[in-house]
C-alpha positions in Angstrom: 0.0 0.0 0.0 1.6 3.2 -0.8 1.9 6.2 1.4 -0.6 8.1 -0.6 -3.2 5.5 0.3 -2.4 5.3 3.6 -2.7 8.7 4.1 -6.0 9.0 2.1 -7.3 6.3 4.9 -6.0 8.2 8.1 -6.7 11.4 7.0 -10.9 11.5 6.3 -12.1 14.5 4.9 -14.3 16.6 7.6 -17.2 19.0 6.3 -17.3 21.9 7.6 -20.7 23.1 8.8 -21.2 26.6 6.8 -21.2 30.1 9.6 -24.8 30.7 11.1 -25.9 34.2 9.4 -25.5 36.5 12.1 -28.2 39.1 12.5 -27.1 42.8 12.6 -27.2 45.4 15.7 -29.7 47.6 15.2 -28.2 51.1 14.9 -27.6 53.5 17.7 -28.4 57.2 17.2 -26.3 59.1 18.8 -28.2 61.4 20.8 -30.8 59.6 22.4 -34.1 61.3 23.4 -33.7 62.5 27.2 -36.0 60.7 30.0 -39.2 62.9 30.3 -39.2 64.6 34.3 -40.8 63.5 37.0 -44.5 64.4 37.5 -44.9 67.2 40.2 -45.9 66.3 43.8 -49.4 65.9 44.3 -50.9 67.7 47.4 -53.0 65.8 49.6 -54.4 68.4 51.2 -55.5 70.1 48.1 -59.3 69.8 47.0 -60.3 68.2 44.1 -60.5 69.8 41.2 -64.0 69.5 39.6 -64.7 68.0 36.3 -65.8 70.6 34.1 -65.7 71.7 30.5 -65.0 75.1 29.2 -67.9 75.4 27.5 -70.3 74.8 30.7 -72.4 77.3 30.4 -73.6 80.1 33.4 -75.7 79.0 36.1 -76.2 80.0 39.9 -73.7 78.5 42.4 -73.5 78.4 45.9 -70.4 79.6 47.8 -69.7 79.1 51.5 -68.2 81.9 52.9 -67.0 83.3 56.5 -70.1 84.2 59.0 -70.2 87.9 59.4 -68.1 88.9 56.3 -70.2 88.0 53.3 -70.4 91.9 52.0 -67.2 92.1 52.1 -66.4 89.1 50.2 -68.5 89.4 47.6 -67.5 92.7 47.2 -63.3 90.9 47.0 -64.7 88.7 44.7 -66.0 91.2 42.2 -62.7 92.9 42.3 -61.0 89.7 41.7 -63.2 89.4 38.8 -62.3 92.4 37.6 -58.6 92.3 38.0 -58.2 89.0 36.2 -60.3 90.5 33.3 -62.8 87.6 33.2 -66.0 89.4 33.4 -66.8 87.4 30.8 -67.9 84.0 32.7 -69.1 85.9 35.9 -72.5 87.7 36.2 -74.5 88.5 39.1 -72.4 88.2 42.9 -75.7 88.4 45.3 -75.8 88.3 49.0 -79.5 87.6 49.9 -80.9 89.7 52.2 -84.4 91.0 52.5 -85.3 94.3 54.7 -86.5 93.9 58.1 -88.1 96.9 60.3 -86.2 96.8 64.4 -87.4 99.1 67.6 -84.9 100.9 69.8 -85.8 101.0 73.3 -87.5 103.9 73.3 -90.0 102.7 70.5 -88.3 104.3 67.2 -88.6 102.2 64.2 -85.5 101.5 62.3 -85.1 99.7 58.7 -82.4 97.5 58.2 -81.0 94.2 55.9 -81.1 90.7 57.4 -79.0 88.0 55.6 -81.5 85.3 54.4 -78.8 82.5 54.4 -76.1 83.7 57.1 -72.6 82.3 55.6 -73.8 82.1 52.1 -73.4 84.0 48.9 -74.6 83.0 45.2 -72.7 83.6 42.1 -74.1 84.0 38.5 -71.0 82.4 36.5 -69.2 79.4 34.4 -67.7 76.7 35.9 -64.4 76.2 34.0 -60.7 75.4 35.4 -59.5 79.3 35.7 -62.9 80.2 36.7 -62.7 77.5 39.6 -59.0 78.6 40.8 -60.2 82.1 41.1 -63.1 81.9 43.1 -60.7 79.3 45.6 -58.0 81.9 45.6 -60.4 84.3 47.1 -60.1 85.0 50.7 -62.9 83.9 52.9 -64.5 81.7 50.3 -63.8 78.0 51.5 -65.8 76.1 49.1 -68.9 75.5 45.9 -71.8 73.5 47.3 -72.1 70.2 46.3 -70.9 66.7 46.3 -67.2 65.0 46.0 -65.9 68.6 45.5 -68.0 69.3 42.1 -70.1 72.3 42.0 -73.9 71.9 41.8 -75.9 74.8 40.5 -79.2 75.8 42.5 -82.5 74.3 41.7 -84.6 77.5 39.8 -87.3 77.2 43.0 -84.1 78.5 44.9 -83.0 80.9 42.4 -86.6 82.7 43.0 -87.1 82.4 45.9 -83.3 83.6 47.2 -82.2 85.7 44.2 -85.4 86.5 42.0 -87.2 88.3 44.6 -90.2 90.4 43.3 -89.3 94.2 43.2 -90.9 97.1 45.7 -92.8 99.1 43.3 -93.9 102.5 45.4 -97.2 102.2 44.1 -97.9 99.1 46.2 -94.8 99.0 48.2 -94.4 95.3 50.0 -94.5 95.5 53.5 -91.3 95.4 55.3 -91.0 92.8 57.6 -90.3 93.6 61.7 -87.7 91.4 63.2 -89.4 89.9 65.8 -87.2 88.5 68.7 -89.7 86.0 69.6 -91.5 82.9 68.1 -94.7 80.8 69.0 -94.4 79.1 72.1 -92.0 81.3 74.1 -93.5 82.6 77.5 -93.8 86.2 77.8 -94.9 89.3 80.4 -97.0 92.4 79.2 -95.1 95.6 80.5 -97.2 98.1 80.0 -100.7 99.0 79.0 -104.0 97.3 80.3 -102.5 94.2 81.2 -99.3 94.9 82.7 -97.5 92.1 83.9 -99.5 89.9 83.1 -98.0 86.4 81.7 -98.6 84.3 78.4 -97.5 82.2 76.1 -97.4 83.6 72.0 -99.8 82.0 69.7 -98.9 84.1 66.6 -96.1 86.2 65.3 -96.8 88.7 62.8 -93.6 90.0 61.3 -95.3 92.3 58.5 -97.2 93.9 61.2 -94.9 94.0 64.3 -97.3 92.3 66.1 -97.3 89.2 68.2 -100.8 87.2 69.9 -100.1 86.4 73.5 -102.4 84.3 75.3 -103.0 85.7 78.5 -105.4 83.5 81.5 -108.4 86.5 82.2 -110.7 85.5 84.9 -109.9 82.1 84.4 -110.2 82.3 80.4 -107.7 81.8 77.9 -107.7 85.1 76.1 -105.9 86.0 72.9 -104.5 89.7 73.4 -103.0 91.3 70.0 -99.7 93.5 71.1 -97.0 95.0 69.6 -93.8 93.4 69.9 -92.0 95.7 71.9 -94.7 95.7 74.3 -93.7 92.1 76.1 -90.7 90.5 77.3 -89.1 87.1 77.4 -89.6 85.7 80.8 
């Protein structure tokens, strides 16, 4: 056997198993796009803000204000209003009130305005974002009525009945209500007049008039006696 043989014996011929096809790295850009920041802290303290649209149109709202101070913050708000230059979404700011007549002590009568919803005033306006931040940033004013921190606008019967109130014409001028520290039930003593300290109990309070109905025991009768406020006292 010659070497050539030999060596074509010892020396198989091995295949060689062709390179897997290697799939490219996708390109790099250079300058990648920066991380976007970190959403601001969120308050937890702060009140919700309302869902609203800007095109909600204008309707009465309810705002609770500071006892004792609701002239004066209406009055803030309508120079907010004006500041900011949004006249535009806000109408009417109203504090309801209705005139009452009161007596000094030595029977003069004087006129004067008693707040119909102590702690309260109503605003003609749109509910919107910026409209909703101003009225919040507004001294005195700690909140809209309504549920989960979303405005509600008043029901009409309260819009007449609060805001709507029927004009004094002077031809038939409506009478002005007497403030009338007393109400049905309370026991009283006449101090002057007929039956001078005597006692009773009031049946009937008649603001419009002044007046209240005292019933007063007269020779062992229950007598209703028609006075003017001013001339009984609380016992």
């Amino acid at each position: 056997m010659s070497d050539e043989d030999v060596k074509d014996v010892d020396s198989p011929e091995t295949e060689v198993a062709p390179a897997a096809s290697e799939t490219p790295a996708p390109e790099t850009s250079a300058a990648e796009a920066p991380a976007p920041p970190p959403p601001a802290p969120v308050d937890p303290n702060a009140p919700p803000k309302p869902e609203v649209d800007d095109e909600s149109p204008m309707d009465w709202y309810i705002l609770k204000v500071a006892f004792n101070r609701e002239d004066s913050i209406a009055e803030a708000l309508r120079k907010k209003v004006r500041m900011e230059d949004m006249g535009e979404f806000f109408g009417d700011i109203v504090v309801p009130s209705e005139d009452v007549a009161t007596f000094t002590r030595d029977g003069k009568r004087r006129v004067s305005k008693r707040k119909l919803l102590p702690g309260y005033i109503m605003v003609y306006m749109s509910i919107n974002d910026d409209t909703w931040f101003l009225v919040r940033e507004v001294g005195g004013i700690s909140d809209f009525t309504g549920s989960a921190g979303k405005p509600m606008p008043m029901e009409p019967e309260d819009v007449e009945r609060f805001v709507n109130r029927p004009a004094v014409d002077d031809e038939d001028e409506t009478p002005i209500k007497t403030a009338i520290p007393f109400k049905v039930g309370d026991r009283v003593r006449v101090k002057e007049g007929n039956f001078e300290n005597q006692e009773g109990e009031v049946d009937v309070v008649d603001e419009a008039n002044g007046r209240v109905t005292v019933i007063i025991n007269i020779f062992g009768r229950s007598v209703p006696m028609e006075l003017d406020h001013w001339q009984v006292e609380p016992l």
